[in-house]
LUMTI-930915 format. One record per residue (C-alpha): residue in one letter; y, x, z. Coordinates in pm, whole numbers, plus 50000, padded with zeros to 5 digits. Last residue first. Layout:
N
aYXZ;...
END
This chain:
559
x514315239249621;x515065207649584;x515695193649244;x518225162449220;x516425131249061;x517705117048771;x518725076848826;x519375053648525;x522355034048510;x523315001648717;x525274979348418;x523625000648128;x520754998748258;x520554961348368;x520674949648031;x518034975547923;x515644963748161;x515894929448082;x515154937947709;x512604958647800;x510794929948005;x511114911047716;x513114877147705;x511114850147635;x513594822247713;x511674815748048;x511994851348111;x515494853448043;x516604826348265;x514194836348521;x516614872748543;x519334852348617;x518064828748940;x517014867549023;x520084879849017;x521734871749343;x525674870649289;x527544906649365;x529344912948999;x528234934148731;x524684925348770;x525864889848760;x527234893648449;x524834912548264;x522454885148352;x524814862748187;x524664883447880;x520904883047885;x520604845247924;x523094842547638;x521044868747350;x518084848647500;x519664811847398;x520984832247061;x517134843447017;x515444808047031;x511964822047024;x509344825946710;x510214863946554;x510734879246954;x507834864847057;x505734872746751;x506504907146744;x504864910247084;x502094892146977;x501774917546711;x502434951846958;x499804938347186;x497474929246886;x497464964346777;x497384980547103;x494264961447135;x492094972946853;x490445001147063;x489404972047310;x488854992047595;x485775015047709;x485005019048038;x483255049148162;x478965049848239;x478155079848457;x475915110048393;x477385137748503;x475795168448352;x474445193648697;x475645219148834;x475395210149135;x478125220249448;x476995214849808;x480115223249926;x483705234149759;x483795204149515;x480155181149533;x481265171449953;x484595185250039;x484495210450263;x487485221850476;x488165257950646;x486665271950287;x489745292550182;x490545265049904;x490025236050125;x492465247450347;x494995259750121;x494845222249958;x495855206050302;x498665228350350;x500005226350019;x499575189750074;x501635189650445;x504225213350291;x505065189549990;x504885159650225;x507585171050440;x509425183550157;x509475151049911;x510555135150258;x513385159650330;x514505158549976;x518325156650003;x518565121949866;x516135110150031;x517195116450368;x520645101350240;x518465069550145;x516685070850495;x519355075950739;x522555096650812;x520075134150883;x519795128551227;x518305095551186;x515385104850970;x515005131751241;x515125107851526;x512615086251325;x510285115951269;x509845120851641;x509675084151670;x506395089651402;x504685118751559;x504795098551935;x503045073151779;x500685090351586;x499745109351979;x499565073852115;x497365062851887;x495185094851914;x494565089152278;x493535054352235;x491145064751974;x489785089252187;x489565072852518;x488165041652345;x489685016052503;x490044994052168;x487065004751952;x485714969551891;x489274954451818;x487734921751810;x484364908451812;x481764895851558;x483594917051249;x481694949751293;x478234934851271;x476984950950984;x475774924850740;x477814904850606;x481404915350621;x480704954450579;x478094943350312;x481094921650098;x483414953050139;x480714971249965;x479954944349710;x483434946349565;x482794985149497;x479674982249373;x480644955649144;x483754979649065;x481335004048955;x479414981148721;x482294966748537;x483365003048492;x486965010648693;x489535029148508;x488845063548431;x487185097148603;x488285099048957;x487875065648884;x484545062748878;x483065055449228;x485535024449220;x488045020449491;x488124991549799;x490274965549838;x491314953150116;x493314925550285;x494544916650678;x493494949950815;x492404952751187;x491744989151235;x487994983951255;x488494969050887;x490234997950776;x487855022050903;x485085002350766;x487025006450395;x487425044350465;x483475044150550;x482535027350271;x485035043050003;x483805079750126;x479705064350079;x480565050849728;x482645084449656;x479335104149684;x478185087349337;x480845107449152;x479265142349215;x482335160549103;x485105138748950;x486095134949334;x487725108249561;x490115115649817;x493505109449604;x492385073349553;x492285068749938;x490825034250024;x493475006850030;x494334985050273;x496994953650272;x498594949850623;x500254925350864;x502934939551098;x503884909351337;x507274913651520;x508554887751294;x505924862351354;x507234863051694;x510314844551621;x513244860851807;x513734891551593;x516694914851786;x516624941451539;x516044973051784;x514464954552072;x512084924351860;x511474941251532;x511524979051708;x508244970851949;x506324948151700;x506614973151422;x505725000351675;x502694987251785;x501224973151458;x501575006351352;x500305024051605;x496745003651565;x497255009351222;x496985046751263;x494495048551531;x492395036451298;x492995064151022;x492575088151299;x489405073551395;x487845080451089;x489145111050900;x488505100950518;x491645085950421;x492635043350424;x495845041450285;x498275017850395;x500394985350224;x503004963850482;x504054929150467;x507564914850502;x507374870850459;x507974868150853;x511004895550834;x512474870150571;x514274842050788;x513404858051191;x516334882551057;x519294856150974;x520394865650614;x523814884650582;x523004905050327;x523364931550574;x520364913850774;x518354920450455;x519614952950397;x518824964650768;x515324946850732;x514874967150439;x515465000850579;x513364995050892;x510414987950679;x511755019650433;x511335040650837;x507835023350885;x506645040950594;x508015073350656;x506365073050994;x503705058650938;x502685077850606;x504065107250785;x501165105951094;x498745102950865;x499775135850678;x501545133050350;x499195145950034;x501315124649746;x498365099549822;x499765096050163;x502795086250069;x501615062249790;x499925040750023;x502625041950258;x503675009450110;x505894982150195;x504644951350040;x507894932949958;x508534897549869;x505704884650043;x505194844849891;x504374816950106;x508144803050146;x508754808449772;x512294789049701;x514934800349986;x512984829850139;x512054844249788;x515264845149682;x517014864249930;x513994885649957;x514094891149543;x517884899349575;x517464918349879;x514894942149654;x517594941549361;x520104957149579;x517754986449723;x517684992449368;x521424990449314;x521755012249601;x518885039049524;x520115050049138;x517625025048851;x514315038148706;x512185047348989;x508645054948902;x508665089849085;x505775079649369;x507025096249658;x509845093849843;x511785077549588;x508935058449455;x508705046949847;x512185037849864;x511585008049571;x508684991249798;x508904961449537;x505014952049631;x505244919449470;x502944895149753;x501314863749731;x500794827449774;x502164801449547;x501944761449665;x505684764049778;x506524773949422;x505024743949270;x502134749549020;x502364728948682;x501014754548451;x504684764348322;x506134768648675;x502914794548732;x503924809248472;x508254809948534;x506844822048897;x504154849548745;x507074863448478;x509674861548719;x507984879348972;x507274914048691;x511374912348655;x512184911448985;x509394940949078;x511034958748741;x510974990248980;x508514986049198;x504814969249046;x501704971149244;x501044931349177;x499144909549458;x498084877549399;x496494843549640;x494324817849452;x494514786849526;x497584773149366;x497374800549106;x494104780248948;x493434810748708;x492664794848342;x494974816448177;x496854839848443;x497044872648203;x497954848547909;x500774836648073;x501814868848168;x501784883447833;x503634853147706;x506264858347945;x507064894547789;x506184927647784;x503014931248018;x500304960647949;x497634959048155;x496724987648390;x496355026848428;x495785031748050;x496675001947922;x499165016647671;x500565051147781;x500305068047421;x503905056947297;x505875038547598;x509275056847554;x509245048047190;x509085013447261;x506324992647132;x504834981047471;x507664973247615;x509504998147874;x510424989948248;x509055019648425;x506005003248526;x505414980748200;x505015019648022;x503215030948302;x500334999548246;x499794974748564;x497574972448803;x497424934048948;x495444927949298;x494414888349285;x492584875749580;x488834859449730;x486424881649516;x483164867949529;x481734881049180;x482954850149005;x485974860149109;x485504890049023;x484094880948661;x487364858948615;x489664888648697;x488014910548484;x488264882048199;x492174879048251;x492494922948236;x490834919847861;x493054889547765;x496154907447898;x495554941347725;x494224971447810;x493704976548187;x494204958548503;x492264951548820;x492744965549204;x489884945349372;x491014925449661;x489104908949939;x491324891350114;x490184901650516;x487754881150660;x488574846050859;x487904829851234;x485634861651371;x487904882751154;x490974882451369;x490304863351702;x493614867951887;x495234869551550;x497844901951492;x495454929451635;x495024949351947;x497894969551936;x500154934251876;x502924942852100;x502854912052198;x500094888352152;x497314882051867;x494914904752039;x495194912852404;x497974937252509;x497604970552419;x500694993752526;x503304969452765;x499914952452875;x497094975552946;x499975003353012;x498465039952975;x499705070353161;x496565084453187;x495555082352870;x494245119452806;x492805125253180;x491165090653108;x487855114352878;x488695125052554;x485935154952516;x485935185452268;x489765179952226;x490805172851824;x493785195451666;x495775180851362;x495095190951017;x495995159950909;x492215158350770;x491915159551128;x491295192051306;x487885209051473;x488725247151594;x486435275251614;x483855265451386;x480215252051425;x479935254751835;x477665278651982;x474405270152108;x472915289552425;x476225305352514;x477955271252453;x475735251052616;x475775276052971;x479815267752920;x479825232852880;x476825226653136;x478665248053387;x482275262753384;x483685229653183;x481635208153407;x483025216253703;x486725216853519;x486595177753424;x484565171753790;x487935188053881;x490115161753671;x487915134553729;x488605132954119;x492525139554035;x492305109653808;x490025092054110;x493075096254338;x495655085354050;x493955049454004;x493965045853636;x496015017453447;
END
């Protein structure tokens, strides 16, 4: 893109400068610290000038926005026509106490549905099972059965109203509940929008709320895109989310990469199912963290979007261009915020949710100051919703498109995450794929070393962290904390009797057995699986079924 005379030009102006104004600066005013690093710890140049994207292709490496290969943004006028889905994560206690948080957001200006839900509904456990004793609505609402859901959604118009659930494992499970609802309210499926996150590699890699071995996993995840391409046309069936990566201390550049590998993954399951690519790769969306370093987290999506678009249409042969598109869900980093000084964490989720919104996401949602400390207080996630709402509003960052595009240092830095990701891909490859890569802990390793990494640094004093290592106070905090519904549990566990006392339990006892079945066999299961959730089957219930069919996976230590 550069003329290569006025390169050379640059280059000893580059070096002039260096042994004059840099240098007679530097003896006058030293710099802070010897070397200036990412929070991935990688190294960042004093200057970016073209010398660092020299070899830069307007069109085969940015494009314009909304064309091939998508650097620049997925819609050619991105947030000038619409904003991002605002999205506040929401769930705790029980369903009636999660349904009026998401009524108040709404209220509040919230424009989508983000679900939390409880460990125990996580891993596939009712509320009253031993396994689930203690873990009741602490991270999210607690959903057992149909019923649950239905009162979750009461009064929720789910035609209009878009909703994302953070739920892997039981993913199939969770979807029947919201379809056989919806269903039961009168909503078609082609009128539901949405997205199950069902990123079932990813709680290999990282998150540890797997309950069934990889394959049969990986099975029930082309089950649900199988399905959802045939009946929910509007629906995502899998987010697939780095989100987790990064909060299990990965580097920027491994949340890409690792992420982008599972992408890969699915589409290879998908097309081994023997559906027709440009038929689900539309309906794949992606979920990544927004972290504290700025411009690297931009430069992330941007290389994202670049990639995706690159290995959709060469590797995997995608002829409809929707396919190449990599749309994205943002969170701000949960792992970044501290119990120390909780107000700071409104001005870390502002700039990690501007980052994200420079970087061209598609839906946000943006953390509470308080969670480093519980769930979200009515107040705090006000804050939180209203920050996004300011970024829209008022600050100017959504009149044009790709504002930082050209940037010799953002530019620079996507290309350098881009090159860190294929390098990861031939190793990924190397080892026979992601699955046997998982399997013998090079993930879980990567990221272990990147996080001890991270941590040594902060506790040696080579990175502050605002309240923790810098500018301490000791001072009380003094910041409200929800409180839930101490009788809850209570009425969770007696609705839950209920169902089981007031359903037709030989039509359930058959629903189950046929789901058995089919898990024993290769048919889809999800036409199963709504069966039993229409007949009030529990989600434990399901679970167990498929348990004993698929087993329960035990990870291997690696030492």
């Amino acid at each position: 893109m550069y003329d290569r005379k006025k390169l050379d030009d640059l280059k000893v102006s580059f070096e002039k400068w260096e042994e004059t104004s840099l240098q007679k600066a530097l003896t006058q005013m030293p710099e802070r610290r010897e070397e200036f690093v990412t929070t991935s710890s990688e190294p960042i140049n004093r200057l970016y000038s073209p010398l660092d994207v020299a070899d830069l292709d307007y069109a085969a490496d940015l494009g314009l926005p909304g064309e091939y290969p998508f650097t620049r943004g997925v819609h050619p006028t991105l947030h000038r026509s619409k904003l991002w889905t605002m999205r506040m994560f929401a769930g705790f206690g029980t369903a009636e106490e999660t349904n009026r948080r998401f009524k108040y957001l709404l209220e509040q200006g919230q424009t989508g549905l983000s679900i939390a839900f409880d460990l125990a509904t996580l891993m596939g456990y009712d509320t009253d099972q031993p396994e689930a004793l203690g873990e009741f609505g602490k991270c999210g609402v607690a959903i057992s059965s149909l019923k649950d859901m239905e009162i979750l959604l009461n009064g929720i118009q789910l035609d209009k109203v878009s909703s994302s659930m953070t739920i892997n494992s039981p993913a199939a499970i969770i979807w029947a509940m919201y379809l056989a609802a919806a269903e039961n309210q009168g909503v078609r499926p082609d009128q539901l929008r949405g997205t199950i996150q069902n990123d079932i590699l990813k709680e290999f890699i990282a998150q540890k709320e797997f309950i069934f071995p990889p394959e049969p996993s990986m099975r029930l995840v082309a089950d649900t895109m199988e399905f959802g391409a045939q009946k929910i046309p509007q629906w995502n069936t899998i987010s697939i989310s780095g989100y987790h990566i990064r909060e299990a201390g990965s580097t920027a550049a491994q949340e890409l990469a690792f992420t982008l590998a599972d992408g890969m993954e699915y589409v290879r399951w998908g097309m081994a199912r023997g559906m027709d690519v440009d038929k689900f790769a539309p309906r794949l969306s992606f979920f990544f963290n927004a972290h504290n370093d700025f411009f690297e987290e931009i430069a992330k999506y941007r290389a994202a979007r670049r990639i995706w678009a690159r290995e959709m249409r060469e590797t995997f042969k995608a002829k409809d261009p929707r396919s190449w598109l990599l749309r994205f869900h943002t969170q701000t980093a949960g792992a970044s915020l501290t119990a120390q000084q909780p107000e700071n964490n409104v001005v870390r989720v502002a700039l990690q949710a501007l980052s994200a919104v420079l970087g061209g996401t598609q839906s946000l949602h943006t953390n509470s100051m308080d969670e480093a400390l519980a769930l979200p207080s009515e107040q705090a996630v006000t804050v939180a919703l209203r920050t996004q709402q300011i970024i829209a509003e008022e600050s100017g960052v959504t009149n044009t498109v790709d504002p930082l595009g050209g940037s010799f240092f953002v530019e620079a830095q996507t290309n350098r995450i881009e090159k860190q990701a294929y390098d990861y891909f031939r190793r990924i490859e190397e080892i026979g794929g992601v699955i046997p890569a998982i399997e013998k802990g090079f993930f879980q390793s990567e990221i272990a070393e990147a996080a001890y990494r991270y941590q040594r640094e902060i506790d040696l004093g080579k990175r502050n962290i605002v309240g923790v290592n810098a500018y301490v106070e000791d001072k009380p905090l003094n910041v409200p904390i929800l409180k839930m519904d101490p009788d809850g549990y209570e009425r969770q566990v007696s609705r839950l009797n209920e169902v089981r006392k007031t359903r037709d339990n030989g039509r359930v006892g058959q629903t189950l057995d046929r789901l058995r079945i089919a898990c024993e066999g290769t048919e889809n299961t999800m036409p199963h699986i709504m069966e039993c959730v229409h007949a009030y089957a529990t989600l434990g219930e399901i679970v167990g079924v498929m348990k004993k069919v698929f087993g329960e996976y035990q990870e291997s230590t690696v030492i």
